[in-house]
N, C-alpha and C positions, 0 to 999 in steps of 0.2 A: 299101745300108744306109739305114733309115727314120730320118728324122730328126724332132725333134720342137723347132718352134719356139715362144721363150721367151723371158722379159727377164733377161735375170743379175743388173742391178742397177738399182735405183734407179726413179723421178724421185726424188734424194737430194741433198743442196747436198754439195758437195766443201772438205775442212778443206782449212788449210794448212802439213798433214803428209802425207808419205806412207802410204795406209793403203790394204788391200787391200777392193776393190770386187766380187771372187769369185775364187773357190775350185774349181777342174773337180773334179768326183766324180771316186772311185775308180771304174776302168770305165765310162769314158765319157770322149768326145772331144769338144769345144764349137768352133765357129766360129763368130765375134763378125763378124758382117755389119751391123753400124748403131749408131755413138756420136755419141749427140745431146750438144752440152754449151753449154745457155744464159748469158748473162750478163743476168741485168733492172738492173745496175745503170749509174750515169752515171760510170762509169769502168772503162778497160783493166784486165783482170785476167787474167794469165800461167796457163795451164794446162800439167800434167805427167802425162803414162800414162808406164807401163812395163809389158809380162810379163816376169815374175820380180820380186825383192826390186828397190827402184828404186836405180838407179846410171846411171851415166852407157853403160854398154856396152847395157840393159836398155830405155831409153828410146823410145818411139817418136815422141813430142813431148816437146821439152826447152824448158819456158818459152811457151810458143806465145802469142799478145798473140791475146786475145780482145776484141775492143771495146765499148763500150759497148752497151747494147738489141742486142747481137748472138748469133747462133747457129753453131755450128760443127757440122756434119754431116758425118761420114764414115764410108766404107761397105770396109773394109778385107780381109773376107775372114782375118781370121786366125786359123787354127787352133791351139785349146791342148789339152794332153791330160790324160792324170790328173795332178793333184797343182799342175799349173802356176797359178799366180795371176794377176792385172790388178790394180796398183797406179794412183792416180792420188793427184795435189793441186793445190792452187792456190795461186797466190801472197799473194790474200788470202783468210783466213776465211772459210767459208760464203756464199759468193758465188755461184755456180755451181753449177748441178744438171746432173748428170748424169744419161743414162738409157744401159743399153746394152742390145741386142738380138742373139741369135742365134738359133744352131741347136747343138741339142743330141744325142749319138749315142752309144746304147748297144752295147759295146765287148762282145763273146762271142757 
């Protein structure tokens, strides 16, 4: 199956609410191979993903302490398919940018 590689979201600073950062098409299956999530400021600020609506069963960092002038890089392999979402926030305000990357695959 040919895949077609793409950013789903961002370089976008991250609120601190949960809100969805994409949306897989109908007909089509994405795997999220690279979440960059910077911090430029001079203080610790708590990052949260989930796929699906976020809750606590849903999460795949809960809280995570990002440090100052730091970068968070990971490379997860996760596959989501139609309909499914990737929610994130942060603990403070637009602090944090996010960028995510995959691969995208048309389904038929």
């Amino acid at each position: 199956m040919p895949y077609i590689f793409d950013r789903f979201a961002g370089p976008a600073q991250v609120s601190n609410a949960a809100a969805t950062k994409f949306t897989v098409s109908a007909g089509e299956s994405w795997i999220v191979d690279h979440i960059h999530v910077q911090n430029p400021s001079a203080a610790t600020v708590t990052f949260t993903m989930s796929i699906g609506a976020d809750a606590a069963g849903t999460r795949l960092l809960d809280a995570y302490p990002i440090g100052a002038g730091q970068v968070l890089d990971l490379y997860p392999q996760y596959q989501l398919d139609a309909a499914e979402i990737f929610q994130a926030f942060a603990g403070t305000n637009n602090i944090l940018t996010l960028t995510i990357d995959g691969r995208k695959s048309i389904l038929g």
